[in-house]
N, CA, C and O atoms as a DFTB+ gen file, in Angstrom:
720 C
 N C O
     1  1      10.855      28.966     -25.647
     2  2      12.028      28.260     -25.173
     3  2      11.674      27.344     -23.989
     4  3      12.111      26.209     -24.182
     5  1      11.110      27.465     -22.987
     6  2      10.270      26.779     -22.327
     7  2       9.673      25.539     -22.378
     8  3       9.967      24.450     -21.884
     9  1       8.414      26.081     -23.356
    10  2       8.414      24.970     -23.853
    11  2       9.028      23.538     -24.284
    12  3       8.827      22.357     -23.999
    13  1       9.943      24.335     -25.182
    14  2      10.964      23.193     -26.065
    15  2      11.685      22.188     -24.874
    16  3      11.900      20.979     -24.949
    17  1      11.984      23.150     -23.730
    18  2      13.332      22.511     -22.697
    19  2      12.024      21.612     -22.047
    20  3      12.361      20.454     -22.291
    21  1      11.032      21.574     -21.518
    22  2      10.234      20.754     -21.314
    23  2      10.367      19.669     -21.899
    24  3      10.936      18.673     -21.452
    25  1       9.619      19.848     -23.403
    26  2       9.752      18.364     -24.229
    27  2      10.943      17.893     -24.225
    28  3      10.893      16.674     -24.393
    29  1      12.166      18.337     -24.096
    30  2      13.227      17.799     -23.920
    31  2      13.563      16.782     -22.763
    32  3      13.992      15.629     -22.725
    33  1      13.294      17.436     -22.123
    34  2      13.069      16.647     -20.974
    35  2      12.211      15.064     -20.625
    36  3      12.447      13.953     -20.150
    37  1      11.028      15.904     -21.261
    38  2      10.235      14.453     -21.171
    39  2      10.552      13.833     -21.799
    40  3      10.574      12.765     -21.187
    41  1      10.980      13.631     -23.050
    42  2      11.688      13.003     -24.133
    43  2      12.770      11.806     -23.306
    44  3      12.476      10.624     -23.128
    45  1      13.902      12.395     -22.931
    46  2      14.468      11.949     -22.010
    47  2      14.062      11.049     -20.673
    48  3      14.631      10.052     -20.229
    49  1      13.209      11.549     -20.320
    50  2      12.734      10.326     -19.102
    51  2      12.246       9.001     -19.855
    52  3      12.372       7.822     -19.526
    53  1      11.643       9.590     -20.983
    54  2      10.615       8.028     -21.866
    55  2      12.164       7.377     -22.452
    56  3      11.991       6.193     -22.742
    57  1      13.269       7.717     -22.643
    58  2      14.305       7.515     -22.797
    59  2      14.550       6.401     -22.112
    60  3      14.332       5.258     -22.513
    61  1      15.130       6.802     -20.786
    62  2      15.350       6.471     -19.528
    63  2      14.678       5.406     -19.226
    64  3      15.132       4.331     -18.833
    65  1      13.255       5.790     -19.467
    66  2      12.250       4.097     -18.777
    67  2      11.871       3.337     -19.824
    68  3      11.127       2.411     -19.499
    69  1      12.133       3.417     -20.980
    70  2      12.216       2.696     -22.094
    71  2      13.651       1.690     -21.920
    72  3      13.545       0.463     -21.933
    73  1      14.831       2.303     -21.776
    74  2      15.842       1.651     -21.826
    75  2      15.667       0.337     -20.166
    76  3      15.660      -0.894     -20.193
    77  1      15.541       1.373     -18.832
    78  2      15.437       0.511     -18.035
    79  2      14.199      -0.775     -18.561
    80  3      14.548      -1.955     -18.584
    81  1      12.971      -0.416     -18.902
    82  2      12.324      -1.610     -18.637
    83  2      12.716      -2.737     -20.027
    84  3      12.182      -3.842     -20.127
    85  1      13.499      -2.323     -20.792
    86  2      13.916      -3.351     -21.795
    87  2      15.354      -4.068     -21.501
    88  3      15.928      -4.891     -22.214
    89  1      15.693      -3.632     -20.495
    90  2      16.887      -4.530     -19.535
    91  2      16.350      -5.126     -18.623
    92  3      16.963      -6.087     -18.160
    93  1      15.233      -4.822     -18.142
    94  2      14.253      -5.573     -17.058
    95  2      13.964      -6.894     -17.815
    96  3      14.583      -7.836     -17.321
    97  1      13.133      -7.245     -18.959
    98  2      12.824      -7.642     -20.236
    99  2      13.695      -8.463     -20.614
   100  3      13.533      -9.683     -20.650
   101  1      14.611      -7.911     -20.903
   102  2      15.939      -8.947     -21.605
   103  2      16.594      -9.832     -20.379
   104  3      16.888     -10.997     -20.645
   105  1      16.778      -9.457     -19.377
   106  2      17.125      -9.830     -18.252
   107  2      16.539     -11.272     -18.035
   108  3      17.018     -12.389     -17.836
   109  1      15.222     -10.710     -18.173
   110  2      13.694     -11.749     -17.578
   111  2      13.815     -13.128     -18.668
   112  3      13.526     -14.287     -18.372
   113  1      14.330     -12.630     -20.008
   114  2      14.480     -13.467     -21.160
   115  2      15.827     -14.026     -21.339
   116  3      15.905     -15.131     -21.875
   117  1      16.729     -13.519     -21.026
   118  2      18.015     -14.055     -21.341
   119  2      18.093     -14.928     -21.107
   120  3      18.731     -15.410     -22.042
   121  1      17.780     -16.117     -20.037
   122  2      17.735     -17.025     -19.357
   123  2      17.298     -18.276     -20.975
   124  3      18.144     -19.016     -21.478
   125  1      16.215     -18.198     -21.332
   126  2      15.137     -18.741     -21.773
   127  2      16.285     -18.424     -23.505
   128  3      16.319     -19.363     -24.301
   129  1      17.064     -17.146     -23.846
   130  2      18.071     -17.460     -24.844
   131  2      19.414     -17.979     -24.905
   132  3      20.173     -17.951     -25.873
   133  1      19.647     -18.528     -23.588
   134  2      21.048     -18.929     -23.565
   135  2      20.953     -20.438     -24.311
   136  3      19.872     -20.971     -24.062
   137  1      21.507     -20.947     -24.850
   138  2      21.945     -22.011     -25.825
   139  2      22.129     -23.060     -24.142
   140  3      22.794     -22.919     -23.115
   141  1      21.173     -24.034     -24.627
   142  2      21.812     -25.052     -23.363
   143  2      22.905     -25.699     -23.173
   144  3      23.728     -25.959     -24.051
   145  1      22.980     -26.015     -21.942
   146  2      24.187     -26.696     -21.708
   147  2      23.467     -27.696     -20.596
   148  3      22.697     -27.212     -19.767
   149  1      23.771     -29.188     -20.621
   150  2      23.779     -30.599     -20.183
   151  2      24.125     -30.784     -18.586
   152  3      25.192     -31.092     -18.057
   153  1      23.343     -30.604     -18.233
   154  2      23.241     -30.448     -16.571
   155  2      22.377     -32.102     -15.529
   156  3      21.768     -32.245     -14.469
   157  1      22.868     -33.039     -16.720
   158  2      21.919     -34.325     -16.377
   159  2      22.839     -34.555     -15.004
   160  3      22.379     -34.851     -13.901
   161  1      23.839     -34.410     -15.236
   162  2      24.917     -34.844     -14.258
   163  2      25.291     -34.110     -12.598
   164  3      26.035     -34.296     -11.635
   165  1      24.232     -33.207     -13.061
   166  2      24.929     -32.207     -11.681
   167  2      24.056     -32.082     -11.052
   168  3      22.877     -31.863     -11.327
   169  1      24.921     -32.299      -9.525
   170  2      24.069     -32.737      -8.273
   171  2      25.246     -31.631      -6.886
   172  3      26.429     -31.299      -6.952
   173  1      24.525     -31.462      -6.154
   174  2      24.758     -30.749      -4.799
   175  2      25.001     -31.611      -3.492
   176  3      23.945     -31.752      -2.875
   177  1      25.909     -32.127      -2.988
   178  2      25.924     -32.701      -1.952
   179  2      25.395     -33.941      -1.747
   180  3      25.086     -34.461      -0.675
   181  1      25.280     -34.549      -3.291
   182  2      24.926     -36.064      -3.710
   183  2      23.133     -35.796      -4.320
   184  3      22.311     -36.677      -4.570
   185  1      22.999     -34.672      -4.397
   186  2      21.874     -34.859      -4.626
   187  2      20.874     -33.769      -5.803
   188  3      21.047     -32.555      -5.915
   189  1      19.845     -34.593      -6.574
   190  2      19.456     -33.667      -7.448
   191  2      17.931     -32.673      -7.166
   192  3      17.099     -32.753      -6.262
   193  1      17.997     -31.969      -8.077
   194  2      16.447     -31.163      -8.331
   195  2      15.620     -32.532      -8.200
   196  3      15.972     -33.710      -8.270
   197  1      14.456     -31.951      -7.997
   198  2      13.580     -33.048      -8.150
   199  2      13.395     -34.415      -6.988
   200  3      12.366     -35.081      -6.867
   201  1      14.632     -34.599      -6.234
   202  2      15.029     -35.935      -5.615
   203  2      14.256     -35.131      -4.421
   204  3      13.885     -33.960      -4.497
   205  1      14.069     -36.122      -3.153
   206  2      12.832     -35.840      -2.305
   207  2      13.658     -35.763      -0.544
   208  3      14.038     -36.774       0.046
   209  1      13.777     -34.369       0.002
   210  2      13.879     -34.418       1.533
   211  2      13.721     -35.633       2.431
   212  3      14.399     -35.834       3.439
   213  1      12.757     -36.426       1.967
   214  2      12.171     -37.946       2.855
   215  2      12.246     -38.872       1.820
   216  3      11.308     -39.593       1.478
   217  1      13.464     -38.859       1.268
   218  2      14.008     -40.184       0.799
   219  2      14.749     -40.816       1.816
   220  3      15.247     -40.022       2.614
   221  1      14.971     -42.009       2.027
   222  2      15.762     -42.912       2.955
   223  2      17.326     -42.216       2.793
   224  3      18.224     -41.988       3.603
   225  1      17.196     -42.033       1.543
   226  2      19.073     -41.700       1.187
   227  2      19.119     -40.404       1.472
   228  3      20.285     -40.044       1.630
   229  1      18.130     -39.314       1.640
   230  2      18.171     -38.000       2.132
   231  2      18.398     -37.922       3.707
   232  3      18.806     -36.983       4.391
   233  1      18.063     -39.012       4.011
   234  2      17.480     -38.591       5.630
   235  2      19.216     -39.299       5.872
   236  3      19.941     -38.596       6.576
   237  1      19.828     -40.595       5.327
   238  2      20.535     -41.090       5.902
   239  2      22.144     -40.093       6.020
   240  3      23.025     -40.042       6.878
   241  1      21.961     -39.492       4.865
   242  2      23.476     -38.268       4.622
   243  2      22.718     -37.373       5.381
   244  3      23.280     -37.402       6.476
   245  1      21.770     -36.588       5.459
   246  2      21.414     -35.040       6.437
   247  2      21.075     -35.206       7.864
   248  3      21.463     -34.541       8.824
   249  1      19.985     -36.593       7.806
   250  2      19.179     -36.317       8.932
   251  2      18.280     -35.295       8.956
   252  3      17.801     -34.766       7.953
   253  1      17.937     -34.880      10.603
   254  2      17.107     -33.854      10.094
   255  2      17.711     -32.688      10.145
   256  3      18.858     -32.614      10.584
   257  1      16.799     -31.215       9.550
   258  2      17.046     -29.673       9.405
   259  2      17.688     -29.129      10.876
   260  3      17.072     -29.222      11.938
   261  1      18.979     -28.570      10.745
   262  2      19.257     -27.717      11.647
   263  2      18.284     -26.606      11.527
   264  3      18.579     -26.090      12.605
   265  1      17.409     -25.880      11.088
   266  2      16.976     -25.086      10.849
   267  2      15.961     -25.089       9.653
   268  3      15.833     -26.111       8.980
   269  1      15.150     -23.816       9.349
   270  2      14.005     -23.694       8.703
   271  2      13.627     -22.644       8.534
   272  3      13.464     -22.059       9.605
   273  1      13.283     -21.810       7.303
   274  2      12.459     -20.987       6.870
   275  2      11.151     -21.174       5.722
   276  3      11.313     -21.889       4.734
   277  1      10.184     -20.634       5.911
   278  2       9.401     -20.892       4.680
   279  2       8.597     -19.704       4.330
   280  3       8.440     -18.648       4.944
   281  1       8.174     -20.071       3.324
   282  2       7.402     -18.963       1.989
   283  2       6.381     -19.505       1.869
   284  3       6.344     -20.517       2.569
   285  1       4.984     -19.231       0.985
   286  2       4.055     -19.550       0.679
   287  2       4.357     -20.758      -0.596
   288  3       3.656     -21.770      -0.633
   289  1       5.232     -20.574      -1.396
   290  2       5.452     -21.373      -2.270
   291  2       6.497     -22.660      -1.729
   292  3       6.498     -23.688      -2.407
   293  1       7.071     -22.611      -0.930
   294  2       8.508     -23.604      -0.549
   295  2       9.102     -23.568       0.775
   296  3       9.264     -22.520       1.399
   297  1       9.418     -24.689       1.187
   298  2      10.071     -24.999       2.763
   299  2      11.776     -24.589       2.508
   300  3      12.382     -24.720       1.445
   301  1      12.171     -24.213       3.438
   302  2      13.619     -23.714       2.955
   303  2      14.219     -24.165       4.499
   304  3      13.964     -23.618       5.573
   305  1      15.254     -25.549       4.201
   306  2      15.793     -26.414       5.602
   307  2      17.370     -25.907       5.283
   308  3      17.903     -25.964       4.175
   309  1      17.887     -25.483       6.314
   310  2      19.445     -26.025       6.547
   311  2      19.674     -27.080       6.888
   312  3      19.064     -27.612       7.816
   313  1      20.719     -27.716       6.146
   314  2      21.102     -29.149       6.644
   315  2      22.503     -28.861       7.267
   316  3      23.203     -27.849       7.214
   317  1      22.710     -30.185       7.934
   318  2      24.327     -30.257       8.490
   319  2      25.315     -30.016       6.824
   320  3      25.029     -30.254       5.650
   321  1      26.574     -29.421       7.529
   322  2      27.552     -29.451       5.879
   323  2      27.365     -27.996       5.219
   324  3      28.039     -27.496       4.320
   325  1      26.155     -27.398       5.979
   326  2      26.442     -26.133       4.851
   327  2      24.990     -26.262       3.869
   328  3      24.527     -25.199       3.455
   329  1      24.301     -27.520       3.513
   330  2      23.390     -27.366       2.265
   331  2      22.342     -26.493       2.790
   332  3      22.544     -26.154       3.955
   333  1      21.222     -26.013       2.223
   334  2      20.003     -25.269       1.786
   335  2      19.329     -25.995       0.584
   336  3      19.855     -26.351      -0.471
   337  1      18.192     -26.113       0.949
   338  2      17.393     -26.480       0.372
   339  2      16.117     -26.056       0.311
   340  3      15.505     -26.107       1.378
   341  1      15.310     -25.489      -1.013
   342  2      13.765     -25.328      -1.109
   343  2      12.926     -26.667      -1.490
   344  3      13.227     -27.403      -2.430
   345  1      12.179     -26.803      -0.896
   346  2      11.284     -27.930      -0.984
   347  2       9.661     -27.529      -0.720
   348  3       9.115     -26.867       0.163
   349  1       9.104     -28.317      -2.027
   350  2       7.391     -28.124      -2.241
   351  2       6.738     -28.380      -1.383
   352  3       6.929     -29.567      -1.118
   353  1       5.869     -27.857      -0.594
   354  2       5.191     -27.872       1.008
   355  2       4.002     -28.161       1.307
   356  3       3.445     -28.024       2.396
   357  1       3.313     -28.846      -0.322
   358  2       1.801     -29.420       0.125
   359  2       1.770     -30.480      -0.857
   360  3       2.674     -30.705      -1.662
   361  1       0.299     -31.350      -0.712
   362  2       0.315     -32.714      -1.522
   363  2       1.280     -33.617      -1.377
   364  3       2.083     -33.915      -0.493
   365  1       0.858     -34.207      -3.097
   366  2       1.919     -35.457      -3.483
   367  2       3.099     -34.798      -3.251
   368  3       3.704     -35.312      -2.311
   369  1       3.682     -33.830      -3.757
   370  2       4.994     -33.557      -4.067
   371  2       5.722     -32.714      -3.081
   372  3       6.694     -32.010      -3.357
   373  1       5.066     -32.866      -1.676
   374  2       5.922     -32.519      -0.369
   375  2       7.299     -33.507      -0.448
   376  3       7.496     -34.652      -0.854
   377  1       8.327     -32.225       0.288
   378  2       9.364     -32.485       0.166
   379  2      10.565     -32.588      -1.156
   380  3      11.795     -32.546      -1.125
   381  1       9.479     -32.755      -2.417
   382  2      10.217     -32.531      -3.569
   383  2      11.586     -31.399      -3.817
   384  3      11.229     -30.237      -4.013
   385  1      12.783     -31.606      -3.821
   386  2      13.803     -30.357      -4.094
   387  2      13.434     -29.657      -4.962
   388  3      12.987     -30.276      -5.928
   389  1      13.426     -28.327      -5.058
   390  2      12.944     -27.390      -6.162
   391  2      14.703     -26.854      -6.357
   392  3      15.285     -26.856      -7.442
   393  1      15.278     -26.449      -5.122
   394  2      16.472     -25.585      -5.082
   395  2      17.527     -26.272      -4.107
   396  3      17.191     -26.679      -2.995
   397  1      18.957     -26.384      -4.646
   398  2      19.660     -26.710      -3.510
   399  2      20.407     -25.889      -3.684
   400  3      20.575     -25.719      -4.892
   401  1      21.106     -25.109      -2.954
   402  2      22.254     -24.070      -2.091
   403  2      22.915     -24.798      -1.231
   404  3      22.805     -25.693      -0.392
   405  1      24.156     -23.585      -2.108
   406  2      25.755     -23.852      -1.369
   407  2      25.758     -22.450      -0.513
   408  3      25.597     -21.547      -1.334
   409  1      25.845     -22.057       0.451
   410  2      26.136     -20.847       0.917
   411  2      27.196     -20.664       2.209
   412  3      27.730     -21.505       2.933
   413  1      27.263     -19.245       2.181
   414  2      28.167     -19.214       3.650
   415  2      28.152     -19.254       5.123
   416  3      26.991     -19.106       5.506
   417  1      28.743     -19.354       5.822
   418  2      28.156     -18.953       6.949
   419  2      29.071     -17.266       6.812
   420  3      30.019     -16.766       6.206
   421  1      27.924     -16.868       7.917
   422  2      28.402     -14.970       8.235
   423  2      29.839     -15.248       8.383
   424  3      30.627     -14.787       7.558
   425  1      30.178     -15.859       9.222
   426  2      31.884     -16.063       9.686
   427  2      32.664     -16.171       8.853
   428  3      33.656     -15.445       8.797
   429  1      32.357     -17.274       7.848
   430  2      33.533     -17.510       7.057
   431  2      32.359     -17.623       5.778
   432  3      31.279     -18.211       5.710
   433  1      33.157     -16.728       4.774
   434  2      32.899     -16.225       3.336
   435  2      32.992     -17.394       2.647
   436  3      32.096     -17.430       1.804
   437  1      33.693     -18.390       2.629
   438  2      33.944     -19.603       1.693
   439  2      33.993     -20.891       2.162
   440  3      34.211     -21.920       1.522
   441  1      33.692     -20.700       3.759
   442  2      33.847     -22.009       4.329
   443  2      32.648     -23.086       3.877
   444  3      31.490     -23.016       4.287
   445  1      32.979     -23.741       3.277
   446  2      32.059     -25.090       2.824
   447  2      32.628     -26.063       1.751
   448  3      33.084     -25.738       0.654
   449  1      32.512     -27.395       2.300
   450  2      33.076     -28.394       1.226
   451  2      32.659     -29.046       0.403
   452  3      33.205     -29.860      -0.341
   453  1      30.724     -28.414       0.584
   454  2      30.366     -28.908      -0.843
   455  2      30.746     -28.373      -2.197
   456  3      31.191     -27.235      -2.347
   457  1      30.551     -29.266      -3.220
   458  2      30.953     -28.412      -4.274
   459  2      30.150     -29.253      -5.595
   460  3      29.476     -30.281      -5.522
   461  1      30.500     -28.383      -6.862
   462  2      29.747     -29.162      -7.651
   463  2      30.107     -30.310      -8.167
   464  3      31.043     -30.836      -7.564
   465  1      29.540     -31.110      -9.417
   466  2      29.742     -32.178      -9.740
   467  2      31.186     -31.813     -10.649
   468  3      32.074     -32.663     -10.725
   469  1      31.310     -30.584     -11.263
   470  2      32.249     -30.173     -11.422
   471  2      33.643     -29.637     -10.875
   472  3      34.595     -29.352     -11.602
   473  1      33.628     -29.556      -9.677
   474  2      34.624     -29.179      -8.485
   475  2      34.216     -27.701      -7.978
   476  3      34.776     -27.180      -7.014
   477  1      33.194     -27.076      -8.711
   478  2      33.761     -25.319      -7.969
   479  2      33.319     -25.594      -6.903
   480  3      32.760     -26.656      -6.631
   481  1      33.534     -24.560      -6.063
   482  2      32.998     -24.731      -4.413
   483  2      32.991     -22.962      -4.428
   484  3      33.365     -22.269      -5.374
   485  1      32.676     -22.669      -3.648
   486  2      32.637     -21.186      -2.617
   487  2      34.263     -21.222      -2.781
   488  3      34.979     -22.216      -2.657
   489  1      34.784     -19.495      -3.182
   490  2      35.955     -18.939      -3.239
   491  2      36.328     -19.244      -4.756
   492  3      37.117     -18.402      -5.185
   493  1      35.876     -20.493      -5.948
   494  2      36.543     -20.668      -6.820
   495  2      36.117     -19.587      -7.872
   496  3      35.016     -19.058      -8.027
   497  1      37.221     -19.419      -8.511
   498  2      37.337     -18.082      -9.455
   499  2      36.409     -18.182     -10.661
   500  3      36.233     -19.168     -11.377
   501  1      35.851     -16.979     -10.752
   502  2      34.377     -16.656     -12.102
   503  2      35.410     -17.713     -13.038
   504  3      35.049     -18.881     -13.183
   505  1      36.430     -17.333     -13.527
   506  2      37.509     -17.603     -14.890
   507  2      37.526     -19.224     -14.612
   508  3      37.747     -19.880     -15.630
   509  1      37.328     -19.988     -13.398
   510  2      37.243     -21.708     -13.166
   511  2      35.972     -21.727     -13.742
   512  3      35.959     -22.346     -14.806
   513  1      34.743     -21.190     -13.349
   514  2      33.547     -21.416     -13.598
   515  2      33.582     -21.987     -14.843
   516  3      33.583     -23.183     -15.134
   517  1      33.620     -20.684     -15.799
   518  2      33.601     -20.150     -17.065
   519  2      34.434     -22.131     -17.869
   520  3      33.799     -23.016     -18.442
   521  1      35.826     -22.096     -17.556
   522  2      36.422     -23.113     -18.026
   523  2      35.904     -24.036     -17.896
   524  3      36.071     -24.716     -18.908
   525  1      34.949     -24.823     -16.750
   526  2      34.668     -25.791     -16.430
   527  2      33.381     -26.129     -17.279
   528  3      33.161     -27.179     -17.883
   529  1      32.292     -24.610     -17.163
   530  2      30.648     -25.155     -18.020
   531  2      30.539     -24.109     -19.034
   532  3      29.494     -23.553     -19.371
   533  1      31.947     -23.847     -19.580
   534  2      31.890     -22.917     -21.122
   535  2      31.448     -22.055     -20.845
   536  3      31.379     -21.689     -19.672
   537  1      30.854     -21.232     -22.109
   538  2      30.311     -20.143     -22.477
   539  2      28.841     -19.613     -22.554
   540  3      28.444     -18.461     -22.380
   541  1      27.977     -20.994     -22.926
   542  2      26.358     -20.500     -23.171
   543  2      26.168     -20.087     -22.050
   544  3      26.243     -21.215     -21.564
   545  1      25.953     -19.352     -21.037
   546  2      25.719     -18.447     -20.284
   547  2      24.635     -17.600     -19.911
   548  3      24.415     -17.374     -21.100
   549  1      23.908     -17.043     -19.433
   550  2      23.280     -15.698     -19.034
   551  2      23.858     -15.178     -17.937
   552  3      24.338     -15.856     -17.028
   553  1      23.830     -13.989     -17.984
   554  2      24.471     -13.110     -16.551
   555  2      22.780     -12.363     -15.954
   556  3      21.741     -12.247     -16.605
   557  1      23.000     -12.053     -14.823
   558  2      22.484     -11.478     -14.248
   559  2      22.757     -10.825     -12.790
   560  3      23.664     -11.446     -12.235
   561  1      22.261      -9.779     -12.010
   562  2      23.043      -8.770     -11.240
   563  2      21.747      -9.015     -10.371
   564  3      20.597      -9.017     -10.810
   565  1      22.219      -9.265      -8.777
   566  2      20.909      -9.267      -7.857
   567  2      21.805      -9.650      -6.148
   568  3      22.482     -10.643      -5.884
   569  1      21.426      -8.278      -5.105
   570  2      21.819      -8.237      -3.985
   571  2      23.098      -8.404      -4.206
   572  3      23.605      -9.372      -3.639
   573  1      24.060      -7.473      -5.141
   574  2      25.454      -7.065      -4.900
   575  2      25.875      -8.224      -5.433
   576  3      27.097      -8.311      -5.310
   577  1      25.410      -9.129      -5.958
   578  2      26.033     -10.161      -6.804
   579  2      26.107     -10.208      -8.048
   580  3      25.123      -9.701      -8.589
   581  1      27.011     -10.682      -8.862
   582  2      27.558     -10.792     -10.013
   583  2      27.343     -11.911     -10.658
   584  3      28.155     -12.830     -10.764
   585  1      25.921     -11.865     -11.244
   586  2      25.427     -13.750     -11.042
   587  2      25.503     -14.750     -12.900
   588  3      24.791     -14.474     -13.865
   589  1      26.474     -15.755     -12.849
   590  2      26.791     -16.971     -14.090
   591  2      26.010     -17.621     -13.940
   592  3      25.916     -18.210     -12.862
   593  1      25.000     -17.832     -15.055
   594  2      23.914     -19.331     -14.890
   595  2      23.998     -20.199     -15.769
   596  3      24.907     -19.884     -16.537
   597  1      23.463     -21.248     -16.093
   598  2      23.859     -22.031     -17.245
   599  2      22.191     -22.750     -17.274
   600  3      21.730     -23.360     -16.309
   601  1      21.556     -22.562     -18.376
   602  2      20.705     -23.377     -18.251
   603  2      20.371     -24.880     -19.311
   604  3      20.453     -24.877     -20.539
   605  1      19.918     -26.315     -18.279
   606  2      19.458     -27.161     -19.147
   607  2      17.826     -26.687     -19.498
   608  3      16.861     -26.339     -18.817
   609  1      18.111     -26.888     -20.999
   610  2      16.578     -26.667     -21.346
   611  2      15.687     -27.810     -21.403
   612  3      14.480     -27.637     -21.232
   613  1      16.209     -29.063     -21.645
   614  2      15.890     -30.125     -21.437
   615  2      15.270     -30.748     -20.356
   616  3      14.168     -31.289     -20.433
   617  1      16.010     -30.678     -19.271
   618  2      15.520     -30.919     -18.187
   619  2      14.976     -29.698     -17.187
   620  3      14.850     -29.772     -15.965
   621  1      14.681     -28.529     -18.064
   622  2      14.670     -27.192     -16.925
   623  2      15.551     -27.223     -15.572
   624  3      15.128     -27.605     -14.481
   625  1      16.272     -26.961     -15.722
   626  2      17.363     -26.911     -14.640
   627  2      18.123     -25.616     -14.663
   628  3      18.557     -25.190     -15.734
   629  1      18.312     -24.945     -13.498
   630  2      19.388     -23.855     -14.348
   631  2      20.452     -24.267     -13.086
   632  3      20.151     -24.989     -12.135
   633  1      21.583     -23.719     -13.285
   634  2      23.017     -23.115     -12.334
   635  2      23.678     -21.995     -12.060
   636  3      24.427     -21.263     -12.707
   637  1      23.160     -22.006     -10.721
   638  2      24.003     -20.256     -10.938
   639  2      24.971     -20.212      -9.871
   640  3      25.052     -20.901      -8.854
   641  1      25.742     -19.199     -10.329
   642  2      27.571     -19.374      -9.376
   643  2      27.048     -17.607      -9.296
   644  3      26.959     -16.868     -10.276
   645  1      26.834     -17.332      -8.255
   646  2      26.869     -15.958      -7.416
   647  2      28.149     -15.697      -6.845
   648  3      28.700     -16.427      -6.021
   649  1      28.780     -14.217      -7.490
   650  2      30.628     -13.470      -7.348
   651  2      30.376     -12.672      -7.038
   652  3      29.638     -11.966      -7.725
   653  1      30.898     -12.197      -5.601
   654  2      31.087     -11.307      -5.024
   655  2      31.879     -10.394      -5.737
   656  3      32.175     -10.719      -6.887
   657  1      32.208      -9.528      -5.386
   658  2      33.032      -7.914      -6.394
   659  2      34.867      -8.790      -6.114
   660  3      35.509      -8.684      -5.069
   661  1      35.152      -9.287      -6.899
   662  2      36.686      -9.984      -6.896
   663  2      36.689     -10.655      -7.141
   664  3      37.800     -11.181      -7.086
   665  1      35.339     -11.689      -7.824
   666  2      35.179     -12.146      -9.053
   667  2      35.365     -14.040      -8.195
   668  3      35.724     -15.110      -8.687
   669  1      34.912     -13.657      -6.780
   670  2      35.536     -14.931      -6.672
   671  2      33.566     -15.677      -6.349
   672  3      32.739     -14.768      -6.273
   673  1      33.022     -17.026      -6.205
   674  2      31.952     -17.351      -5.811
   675  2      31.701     -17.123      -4.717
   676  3      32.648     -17.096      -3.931
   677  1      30.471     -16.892      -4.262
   678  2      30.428     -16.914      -2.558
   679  2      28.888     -17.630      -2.857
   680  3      28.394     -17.577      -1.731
   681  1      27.798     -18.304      -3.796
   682  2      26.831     -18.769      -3.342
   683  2      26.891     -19.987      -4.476
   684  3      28.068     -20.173      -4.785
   685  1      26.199     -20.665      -5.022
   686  2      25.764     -21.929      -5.735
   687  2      24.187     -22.131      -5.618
   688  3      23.507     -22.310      -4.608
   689  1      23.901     -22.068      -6.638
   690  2      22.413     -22.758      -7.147
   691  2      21.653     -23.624      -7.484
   692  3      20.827     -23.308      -8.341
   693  1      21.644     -24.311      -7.224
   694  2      21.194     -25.376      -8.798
   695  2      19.495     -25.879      -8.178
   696  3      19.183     -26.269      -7.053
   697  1      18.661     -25.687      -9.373
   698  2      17.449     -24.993      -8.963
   699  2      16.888     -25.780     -10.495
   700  3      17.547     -26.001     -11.511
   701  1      15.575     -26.059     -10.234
   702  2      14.295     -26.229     -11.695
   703  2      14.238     -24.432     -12.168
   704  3      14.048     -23.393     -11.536
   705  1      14.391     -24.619     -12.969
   706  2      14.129     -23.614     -14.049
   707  2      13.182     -22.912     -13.655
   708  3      13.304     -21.733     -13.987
   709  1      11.598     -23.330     -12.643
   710  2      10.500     -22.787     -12.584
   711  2      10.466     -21.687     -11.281
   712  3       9.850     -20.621     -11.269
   713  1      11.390     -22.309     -10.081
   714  2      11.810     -21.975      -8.927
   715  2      11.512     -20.322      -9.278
   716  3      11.936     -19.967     -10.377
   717  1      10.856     -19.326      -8.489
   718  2      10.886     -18.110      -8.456
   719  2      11.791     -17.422      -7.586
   720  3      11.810     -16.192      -7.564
């Protein structure tokens, strides 16, 4: 009897980490099966993936970074207005946008007037999202967020609208597809 309740057991854990790492898996892939959706048009605070920190037209709407963090892979500036931005940090393609962010400040949960090319902004409801860039979709769950993406496959681009638990936005994405 011993025995048996053993193998039972183990049985069960290979269960367990079978199921977790094939949601890890699908997770990692879902992205890459969502049916695209046309993202030529959408821009963050006038501006796209790809477009460059030390463009004349960057510098003339931001100026320079209130602030700065960086990674080994990407420069990460606050601008005036609320934006965030990751940008490529060596060579030709310094300054290149990889990622632009909508986010909050600590104080206020929704305060910011950027928004997308579509209208959502911080506070607008998952159910606006949804109406505005349909259905092809992937979901994904990361730091208590409830995360809608939409990806162009075309242009590798994805979008993601990060919902706090009440279903309302509190972050914005819009990022190259490659962005880690």
């Amino acid at each position: 009897m011993g025995k048996m309740h053993y193998k039972r057991k183990l049985v069960i854990v290979f269960i367990i980490i079978g199921t977790a790492l094939g949601l890890y898996v699908y997770s990692a892939f879902s992205q890459k099966l969502t049916k695209s959706t046309d993202l030529s048009d959408e821009s963050i605070g006038g501006f796209k993936v790809l477009d460059n920190i030390s463009s004349p037209e960057f510098i003339r709407e931001y100026g320079e970074p209130i602030d700065q963090d960086n990674n080994k892979a990407y420069d990460y500036y606050y601008w005036k207005g609320g934006l965030k931005t990751a940008s490529i940090n060596t060579d030709e393609d310094k300054g290149k946008i990889m990622r632009l962010i909508i986010s909050s400040t600590d104080d206020a949960q929704f305060e910011n007037s950027l928004q997308t090319s579509k209208g959502i902004k911080l506070g607008s409801k998952k159910a606006d999202v949804l109406s505005k860039y349909g259905d092809h979709y992937y979901k994904s769950y990361e730091q208590g967020a409830d995360i809608i993406g939409y990806i162009d496959h075309k242009r590798n681009i994805t979008l993601e609208f990060w919902c706090v638990p009440g279903g309302r936005v509190a972050e914005i994405r819009l990022d190259d597809a490659d962005v880690i």
